[in-house]
Residue frames relative to the residue before (quaternion, step in Angstrom):
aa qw qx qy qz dx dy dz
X 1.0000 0.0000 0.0000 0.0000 0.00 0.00 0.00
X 0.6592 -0.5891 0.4364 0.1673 3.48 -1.23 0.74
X 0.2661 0.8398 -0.4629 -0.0984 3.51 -0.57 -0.06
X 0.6508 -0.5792 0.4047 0.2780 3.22 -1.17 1.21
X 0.0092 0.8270 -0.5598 0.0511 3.82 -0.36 0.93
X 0.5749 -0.6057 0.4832 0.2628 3.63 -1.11 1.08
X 0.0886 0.8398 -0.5349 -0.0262 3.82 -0.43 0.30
X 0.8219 -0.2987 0.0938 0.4758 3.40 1.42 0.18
X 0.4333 -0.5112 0.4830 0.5636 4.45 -0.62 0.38
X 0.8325 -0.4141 0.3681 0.0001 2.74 -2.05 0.23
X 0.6635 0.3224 -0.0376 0.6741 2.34 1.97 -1.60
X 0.2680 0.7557 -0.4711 0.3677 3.44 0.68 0.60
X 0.8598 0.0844 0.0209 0.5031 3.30 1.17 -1.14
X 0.5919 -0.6922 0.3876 0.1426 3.18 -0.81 1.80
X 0.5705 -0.5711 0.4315 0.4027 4.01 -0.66 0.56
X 0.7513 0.3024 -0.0648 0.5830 3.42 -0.50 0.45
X 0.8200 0.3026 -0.2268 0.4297 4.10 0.58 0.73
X 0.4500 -0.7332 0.4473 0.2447 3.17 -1.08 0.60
X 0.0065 0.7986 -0.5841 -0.1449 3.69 -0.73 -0.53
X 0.2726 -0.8244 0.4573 0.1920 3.83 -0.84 0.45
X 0.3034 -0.7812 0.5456 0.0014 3.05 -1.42 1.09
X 0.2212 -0.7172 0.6311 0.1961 3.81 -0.46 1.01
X 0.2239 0.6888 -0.6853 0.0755 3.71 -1.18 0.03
X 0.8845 0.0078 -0.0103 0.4664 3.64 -1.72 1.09
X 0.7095 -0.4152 0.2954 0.4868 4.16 0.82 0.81
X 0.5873 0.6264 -0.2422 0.4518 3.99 1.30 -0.13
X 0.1857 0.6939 -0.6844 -0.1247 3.67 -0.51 0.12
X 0.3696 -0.5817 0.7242 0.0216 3.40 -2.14 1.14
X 0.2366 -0.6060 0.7416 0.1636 3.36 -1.38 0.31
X 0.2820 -0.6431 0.7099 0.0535 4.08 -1.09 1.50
X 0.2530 0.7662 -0.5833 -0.0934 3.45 -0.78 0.22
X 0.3765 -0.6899 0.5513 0.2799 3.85 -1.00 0.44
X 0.3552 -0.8305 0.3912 0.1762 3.24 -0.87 0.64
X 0.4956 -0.6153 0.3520 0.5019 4.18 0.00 0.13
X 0.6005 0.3630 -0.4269 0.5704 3.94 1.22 1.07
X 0.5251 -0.5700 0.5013 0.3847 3.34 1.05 0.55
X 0.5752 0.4553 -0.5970 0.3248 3.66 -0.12 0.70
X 0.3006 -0.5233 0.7516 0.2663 3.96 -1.51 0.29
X 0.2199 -0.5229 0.8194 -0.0825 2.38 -2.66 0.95
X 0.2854 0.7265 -0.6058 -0.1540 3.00 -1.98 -0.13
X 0.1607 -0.7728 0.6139 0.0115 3.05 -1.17 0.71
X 0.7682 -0.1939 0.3510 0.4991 3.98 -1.47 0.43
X 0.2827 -0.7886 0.5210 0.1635 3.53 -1.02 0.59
X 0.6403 0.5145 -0.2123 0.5294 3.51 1.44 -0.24
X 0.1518 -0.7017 0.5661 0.4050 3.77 -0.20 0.79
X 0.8567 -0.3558 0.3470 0.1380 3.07 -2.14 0.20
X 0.7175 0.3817 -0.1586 0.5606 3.05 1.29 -1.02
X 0.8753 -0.1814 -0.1206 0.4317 3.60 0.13 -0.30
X 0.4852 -0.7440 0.2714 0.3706 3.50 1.00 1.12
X 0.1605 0.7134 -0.6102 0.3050 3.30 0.47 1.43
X 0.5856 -0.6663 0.3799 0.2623 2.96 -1.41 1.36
X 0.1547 -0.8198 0.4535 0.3135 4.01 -0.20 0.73
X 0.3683 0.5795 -0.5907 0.4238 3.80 1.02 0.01
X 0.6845 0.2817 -0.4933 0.4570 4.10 -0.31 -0.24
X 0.5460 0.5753 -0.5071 0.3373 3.93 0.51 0.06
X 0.8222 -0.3660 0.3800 0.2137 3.04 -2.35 -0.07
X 0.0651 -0.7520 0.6407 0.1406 3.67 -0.77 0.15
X 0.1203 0.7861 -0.5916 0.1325 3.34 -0.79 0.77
X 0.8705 -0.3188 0.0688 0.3685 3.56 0.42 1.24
X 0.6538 -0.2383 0.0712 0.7147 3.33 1.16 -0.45
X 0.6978 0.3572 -0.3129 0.5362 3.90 0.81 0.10
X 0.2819 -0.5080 0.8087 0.0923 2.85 -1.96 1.47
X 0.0228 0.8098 -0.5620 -0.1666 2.75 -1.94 1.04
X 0.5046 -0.7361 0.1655 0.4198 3.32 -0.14 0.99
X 0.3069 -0.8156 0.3747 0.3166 3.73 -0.55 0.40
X 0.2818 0.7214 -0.5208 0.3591 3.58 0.95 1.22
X 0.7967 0.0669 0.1254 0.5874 2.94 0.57 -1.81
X 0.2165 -0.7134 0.5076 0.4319 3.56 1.17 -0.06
X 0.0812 -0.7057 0.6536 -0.2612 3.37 -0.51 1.76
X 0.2151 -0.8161 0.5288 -0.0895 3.36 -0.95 1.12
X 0.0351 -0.7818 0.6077 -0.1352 3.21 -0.18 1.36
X 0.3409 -0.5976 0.6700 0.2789 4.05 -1.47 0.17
X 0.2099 -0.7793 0.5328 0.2543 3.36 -0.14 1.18
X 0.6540 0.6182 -0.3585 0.2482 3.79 0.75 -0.50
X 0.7107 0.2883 -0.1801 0.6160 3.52 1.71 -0.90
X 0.2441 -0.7564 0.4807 0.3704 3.78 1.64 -0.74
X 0.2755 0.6460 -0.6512 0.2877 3.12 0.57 1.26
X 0.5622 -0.5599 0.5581 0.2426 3.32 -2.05 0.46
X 0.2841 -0.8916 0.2993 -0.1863 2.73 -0.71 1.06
X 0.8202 0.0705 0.1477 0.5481 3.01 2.22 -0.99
X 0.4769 -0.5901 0.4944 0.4242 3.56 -0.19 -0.03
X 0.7072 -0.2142 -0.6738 0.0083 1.55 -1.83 1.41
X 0.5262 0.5863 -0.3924 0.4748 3.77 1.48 0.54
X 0.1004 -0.8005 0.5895 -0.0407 3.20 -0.77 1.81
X 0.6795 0.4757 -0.3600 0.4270 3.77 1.40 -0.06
X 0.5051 -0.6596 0.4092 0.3773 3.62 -0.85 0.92
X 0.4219 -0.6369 0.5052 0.4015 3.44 -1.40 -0.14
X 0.3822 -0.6507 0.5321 0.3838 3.74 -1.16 0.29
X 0.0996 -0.7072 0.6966 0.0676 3.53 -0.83 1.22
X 0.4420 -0.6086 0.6393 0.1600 3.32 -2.08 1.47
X 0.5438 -0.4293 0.5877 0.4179 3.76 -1.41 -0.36
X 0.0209 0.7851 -0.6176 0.0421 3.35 -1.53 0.45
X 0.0477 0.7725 -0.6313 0.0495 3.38 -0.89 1.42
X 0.4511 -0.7112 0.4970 0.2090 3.24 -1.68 0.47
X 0.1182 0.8498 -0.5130 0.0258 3.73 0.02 0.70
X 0.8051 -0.1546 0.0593 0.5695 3.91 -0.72 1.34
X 0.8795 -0.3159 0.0935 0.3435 3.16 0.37 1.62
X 0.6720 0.5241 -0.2166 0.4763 3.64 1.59 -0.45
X 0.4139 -0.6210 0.6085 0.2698 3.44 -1.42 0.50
X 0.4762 -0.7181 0.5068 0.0261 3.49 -1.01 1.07
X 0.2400 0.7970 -0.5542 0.0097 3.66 -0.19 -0.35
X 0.2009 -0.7761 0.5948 0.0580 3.53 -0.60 1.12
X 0.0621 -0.8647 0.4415 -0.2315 3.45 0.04 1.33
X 0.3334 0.7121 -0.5143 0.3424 3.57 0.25 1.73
């Protein structure tokens, strides 16, 4: 079973950014979107497990800031060169001011 995990306030994260979260040996990348919605998705891109919280936001794409990889943070699709593997994205809800992360 799944469980709904705390990953940080709301306000923690600016419209339009990401921010990282370590949890159970794992780190994720939360990110808010310029409609006020949250995401998340694996925190390491695919290609050389760089941390994508130090990356770019740019509407729905994180890009990583190694290789500037490109990823849809909303479906964690690839997106760019030189990253051809998708990201695994979690559910995410917002409850009394917290970030959620459903993590299973």
């Amino acid at each position: 079973m799944s469980d709904w995990v705390e990953a940080c306030a709301a306000d923690d994260i600016d419209e339009e950014d990401v921010m990282r979260f370590d949890h159970g040996g794992r780190t994720f990348a939360i990110y808010r979107s310029p409609d006020d919605e949250y995401f998340a998705t694996d925190g390491l891109c695919t290609h050389e497990k760089v941390h994508l919280a130090d990356g770019l936001v740019m509407d729905d794409i994180i890009e990583c800031p190694k290789h500037n990889g490109r990823f849809n943070y909303k479906t964690g699709a690839a997106r760019g060169a030189p990253v051809c593997v998708s990201l695994r994205t979690y559910p995410v809800k917002v409850e009394g001011g917290k970030v959620l992360v459903q993590i299973g």
